[in-house]
C-alpha positions as semicolon CSV with decimal commas, in nm:
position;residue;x (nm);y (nm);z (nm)
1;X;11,539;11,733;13,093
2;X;11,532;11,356;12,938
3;X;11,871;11,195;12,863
4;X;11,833;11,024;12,576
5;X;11,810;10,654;12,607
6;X;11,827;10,376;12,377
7;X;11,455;10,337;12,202
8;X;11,298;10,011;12,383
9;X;10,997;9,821;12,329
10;X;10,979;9,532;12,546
11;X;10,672;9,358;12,692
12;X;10,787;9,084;12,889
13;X;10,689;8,734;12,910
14;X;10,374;8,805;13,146
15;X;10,249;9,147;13,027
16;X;9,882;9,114;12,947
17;X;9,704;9,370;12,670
18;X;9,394;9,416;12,567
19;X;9,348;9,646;12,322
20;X;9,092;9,782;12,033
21;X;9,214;9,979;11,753
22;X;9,021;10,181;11,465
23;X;9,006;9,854;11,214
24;X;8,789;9,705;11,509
25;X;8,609;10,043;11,587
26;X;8,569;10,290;11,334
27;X;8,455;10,552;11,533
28;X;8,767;10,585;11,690
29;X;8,876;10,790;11,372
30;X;8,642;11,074;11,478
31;X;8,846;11,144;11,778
32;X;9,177;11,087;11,669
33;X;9,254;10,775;11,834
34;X;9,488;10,538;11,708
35;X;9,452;10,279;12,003
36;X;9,262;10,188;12,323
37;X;9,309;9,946;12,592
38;X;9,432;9,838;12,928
39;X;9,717;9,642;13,045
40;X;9,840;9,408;13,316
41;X;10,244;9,475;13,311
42;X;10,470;9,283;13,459
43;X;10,821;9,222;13,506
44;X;11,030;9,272;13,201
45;X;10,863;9,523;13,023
46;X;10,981;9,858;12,923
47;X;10,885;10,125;12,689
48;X;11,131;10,419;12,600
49;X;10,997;10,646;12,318
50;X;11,278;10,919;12,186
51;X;11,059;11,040;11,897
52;X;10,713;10,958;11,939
53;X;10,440;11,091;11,708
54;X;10,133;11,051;11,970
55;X;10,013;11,184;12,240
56;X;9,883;10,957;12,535
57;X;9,701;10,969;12,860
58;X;9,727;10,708;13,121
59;X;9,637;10,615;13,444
60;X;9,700;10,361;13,671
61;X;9,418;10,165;13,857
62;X;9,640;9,904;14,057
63;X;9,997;9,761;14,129
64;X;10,269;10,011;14,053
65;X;10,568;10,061;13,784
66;X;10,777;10,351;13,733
67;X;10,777;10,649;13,473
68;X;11,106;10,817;13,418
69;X;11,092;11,205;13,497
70;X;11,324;11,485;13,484
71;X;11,612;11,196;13,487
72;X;11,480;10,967;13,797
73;X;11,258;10,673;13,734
74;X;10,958;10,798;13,965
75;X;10,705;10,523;14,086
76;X;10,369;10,527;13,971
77;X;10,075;10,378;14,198
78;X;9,682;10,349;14,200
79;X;9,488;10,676;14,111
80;X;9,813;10,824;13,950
81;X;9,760;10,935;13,539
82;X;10,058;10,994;13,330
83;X;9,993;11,250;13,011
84;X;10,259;11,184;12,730
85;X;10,256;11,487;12,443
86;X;10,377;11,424;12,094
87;X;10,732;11,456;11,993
88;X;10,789;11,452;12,357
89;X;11,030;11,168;12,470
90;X;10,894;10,960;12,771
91;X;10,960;10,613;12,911
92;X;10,830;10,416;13,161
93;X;10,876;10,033;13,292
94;X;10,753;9,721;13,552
95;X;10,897;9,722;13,869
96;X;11,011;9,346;13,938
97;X;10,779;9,120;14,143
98;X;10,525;9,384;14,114
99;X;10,229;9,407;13,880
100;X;10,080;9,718;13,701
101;X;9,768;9,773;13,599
102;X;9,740;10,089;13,334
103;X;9,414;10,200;13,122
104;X;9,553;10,397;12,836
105;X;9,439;10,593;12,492
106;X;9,686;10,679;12,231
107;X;9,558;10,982;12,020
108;X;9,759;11,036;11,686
109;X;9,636;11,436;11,734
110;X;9,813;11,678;12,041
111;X;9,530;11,568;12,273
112;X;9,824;11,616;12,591
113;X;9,901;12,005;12,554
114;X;10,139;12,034;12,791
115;X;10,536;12,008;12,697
116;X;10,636;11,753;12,884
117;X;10,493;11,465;13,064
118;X;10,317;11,522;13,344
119;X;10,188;11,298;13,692
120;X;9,857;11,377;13,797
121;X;9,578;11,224;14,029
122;X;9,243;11,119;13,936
123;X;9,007;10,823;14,013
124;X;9,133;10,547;13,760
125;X;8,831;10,338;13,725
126;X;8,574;10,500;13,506
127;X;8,833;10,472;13,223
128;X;8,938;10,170;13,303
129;X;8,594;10,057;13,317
130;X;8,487;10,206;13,000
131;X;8,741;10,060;12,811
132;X;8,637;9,737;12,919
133;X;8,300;9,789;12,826
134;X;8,444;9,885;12,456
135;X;8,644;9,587;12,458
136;X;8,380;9,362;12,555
137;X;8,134;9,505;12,366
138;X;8,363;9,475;12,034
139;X;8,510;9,116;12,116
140;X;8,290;8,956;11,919
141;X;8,125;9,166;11,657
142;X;8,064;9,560;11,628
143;X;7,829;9,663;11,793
144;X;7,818;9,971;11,674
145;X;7,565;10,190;11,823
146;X;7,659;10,090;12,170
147;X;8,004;10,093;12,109
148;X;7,981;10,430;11,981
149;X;7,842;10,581;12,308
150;X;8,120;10,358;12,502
151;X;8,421;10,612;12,284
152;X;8,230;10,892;12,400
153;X;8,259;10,821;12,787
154;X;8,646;10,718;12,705
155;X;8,681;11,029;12,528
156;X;8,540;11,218;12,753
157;X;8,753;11,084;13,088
158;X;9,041;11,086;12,894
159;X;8,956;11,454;12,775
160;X;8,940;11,527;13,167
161;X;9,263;11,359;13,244
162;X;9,456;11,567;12,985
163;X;9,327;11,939;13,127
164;X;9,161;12,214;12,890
165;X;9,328;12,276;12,587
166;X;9,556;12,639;12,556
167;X;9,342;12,759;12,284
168;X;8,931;12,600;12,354
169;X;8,833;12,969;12,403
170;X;8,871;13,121;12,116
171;X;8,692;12,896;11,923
172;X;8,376;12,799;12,208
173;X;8,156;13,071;12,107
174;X;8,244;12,933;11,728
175;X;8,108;12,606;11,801
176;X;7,844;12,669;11,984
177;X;7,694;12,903;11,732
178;X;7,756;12,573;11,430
179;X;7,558;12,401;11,716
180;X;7,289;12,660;11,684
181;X;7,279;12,641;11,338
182;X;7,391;12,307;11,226
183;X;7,149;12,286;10,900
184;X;7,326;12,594;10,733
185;X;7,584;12,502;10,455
186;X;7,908;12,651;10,650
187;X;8,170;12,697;10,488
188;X;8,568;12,754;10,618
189;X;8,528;13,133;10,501
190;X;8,240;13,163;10,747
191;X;8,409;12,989;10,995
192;X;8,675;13,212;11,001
193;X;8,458;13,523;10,977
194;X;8,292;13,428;11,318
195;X;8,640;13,326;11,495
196;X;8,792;13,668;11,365
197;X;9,054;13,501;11,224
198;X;9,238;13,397;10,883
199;X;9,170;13,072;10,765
200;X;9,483;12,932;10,837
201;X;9,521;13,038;11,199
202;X;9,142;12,866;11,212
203;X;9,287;12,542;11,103
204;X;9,586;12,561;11,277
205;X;9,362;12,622;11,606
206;X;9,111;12,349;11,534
207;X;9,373;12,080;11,449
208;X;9,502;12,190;11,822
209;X;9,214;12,212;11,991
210;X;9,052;11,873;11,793
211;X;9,274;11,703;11,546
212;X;9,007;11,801;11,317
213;X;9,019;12,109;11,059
214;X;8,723;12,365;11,089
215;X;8,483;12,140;10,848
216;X;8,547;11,808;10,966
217;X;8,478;11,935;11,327
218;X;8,157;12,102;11,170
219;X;8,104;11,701;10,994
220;X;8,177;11,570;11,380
221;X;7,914;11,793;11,539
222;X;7,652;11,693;11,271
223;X;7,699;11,310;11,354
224;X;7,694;11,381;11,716
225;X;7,403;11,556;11,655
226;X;7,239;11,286;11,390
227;X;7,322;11,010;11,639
228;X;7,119;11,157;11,950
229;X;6,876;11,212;11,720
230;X;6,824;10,866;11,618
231;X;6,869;10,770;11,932
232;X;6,553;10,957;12,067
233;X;6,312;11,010;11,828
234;X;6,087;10,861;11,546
235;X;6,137;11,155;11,239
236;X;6,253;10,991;10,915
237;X;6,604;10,969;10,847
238;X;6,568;11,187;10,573
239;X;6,487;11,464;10,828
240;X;6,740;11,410;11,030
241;X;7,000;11,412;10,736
242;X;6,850;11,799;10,622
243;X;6,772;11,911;11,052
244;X;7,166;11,816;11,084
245;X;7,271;12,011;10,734
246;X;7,322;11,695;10,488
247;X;7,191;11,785;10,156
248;X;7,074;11,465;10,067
249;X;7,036;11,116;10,216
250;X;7,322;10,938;10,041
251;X;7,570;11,201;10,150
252;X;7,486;11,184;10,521
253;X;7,455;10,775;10,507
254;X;7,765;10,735;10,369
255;X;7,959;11,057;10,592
256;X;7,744;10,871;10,914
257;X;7,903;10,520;10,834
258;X;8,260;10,668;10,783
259;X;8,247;10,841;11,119
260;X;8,012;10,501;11,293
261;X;8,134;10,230;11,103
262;X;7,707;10,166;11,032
263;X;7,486;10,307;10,840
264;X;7,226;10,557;11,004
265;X;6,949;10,276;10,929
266;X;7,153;10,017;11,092
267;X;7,215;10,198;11,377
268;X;6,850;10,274;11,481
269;X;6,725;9,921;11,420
270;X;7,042;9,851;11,683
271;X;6,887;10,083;11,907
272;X;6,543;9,936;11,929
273;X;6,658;9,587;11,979
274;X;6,581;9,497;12,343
């Protein structure tokens, strides 16, 4: 139960952010993130959110504050996440003469499943760390190939943080046969045909379980793929674009720059420089 409160942004005079969005980091758009970052928060600030339209996932790594559950403002310490789901309210402030220290990722798809917010425990500092390590690493210029495997780690704790998603098993043996068979030209009918399902349940249990429909998770997994593979080995580019299933070179340069923010060329001269 949330009693509705009035809608509050406040910061506060001595809040600290830092904080890397899409228009910084590209690559952020592959996993539906609309912001990363980490916080020092401090006396004054308060954020209530009636209606939001993101999920979150949160955790504290020092200090404490308070996040307001089933009615009572509950305090929130070291080691403690917080998981907000969309269209869920939530709200959460400082506690005065304290400081708190949160590392945070706001995803604009359902990456919190649950249906209301939830208080868990986990060790705070490899996302807090990794964000860092984005930040830094993006403070002054992109670099893109190393920023690119800092997401993944953020992703990936912040995956952890948020549990399994309801519906990942009916579509796992899905993607793992796309990862078999990544140079075929699938299409959403095919797709669908191997989940046993109608097309739009497929997309309606992709966008859940990714934020992605069917094909751009199949467009994800081929990047993923294409960027190991640069990472690792010497074949041409051109053979990476037809192992990965991109008909041509053009079409996978430009569909690996909208998902990096580089171009495949760019990003392996980035990862042979000492």
């Amino acid at each position: 139960m949330f009693t509705e409160l009035p809608e509050t942004f406040r910061l506060g005079a001595r809040t600290k952010e830092w904080i890397i969005g899409p228009q910084i980091c590209p690559a952020m758009k592959a996993h539906g993130m609309r912001l990363v970052g980490f916080s020092i928060i401090r006396n004054g600030y308060c954020q209530i959110r009636n209606h939001p339209n993101f999920s979150q996932v949160a955790i504290c790594y020092e200090g404490e504050g308070e996040i307001l559950l089933n009615n009572l403002w509950k305090k929130c310490t070291a080691g403690t996440a917080f998981l907000t789901p969309p269209r869920t309210p939530h709200a959460y402030r400082a506690v005065a003469h304290a400081h708190w220290g949160v590392a945070w990722a706001m995803y604009d798809t359902s990456m919190v499943t649950s249906d209301s917010v939830t208080l868990t425990r986990a060790d705070p500092w490899p996302m807090r760390h990794t964000i860092e390590g984005l930040y830094r690493q993006t403070r002054h210029g992109l670099d893109s190939p190393t920023a690119y495997h800092w997401l993944e780690l953020i992703h990936g704790y912040a995956s952890q943080l948020a549990g399994p998603c309801p519906h990942q098993g009916r579509l796992t043996d899905v993607w793992a046969t796309v990862d078999a068979e990544l140079a075929r030209s699938w299409t959403l009918s095919d797709l669908a045909r191997l989940a046993h399902l109608g097309e739009e349940q497929l997309r309606r249990l992709s966008h859940e379980e990714h934020g992605r429909s069917p094909m751009h998770q199949v467009a994800f997994m081929r990047i993923q793929r294409a960027v190991s593979l640069l990472s690792r080995n010497d074949d041409k580019i051109e053979t990476i674009a037809r192992n990965v299933g991109f008909g041509s070179l053009s079409s996978f340069s430009v569909a690996f720059k909208r998902w990096t923010g580089i171009s495949p060329a760019a990003f392996r001269r980035k990862q042979s420089t000492p």
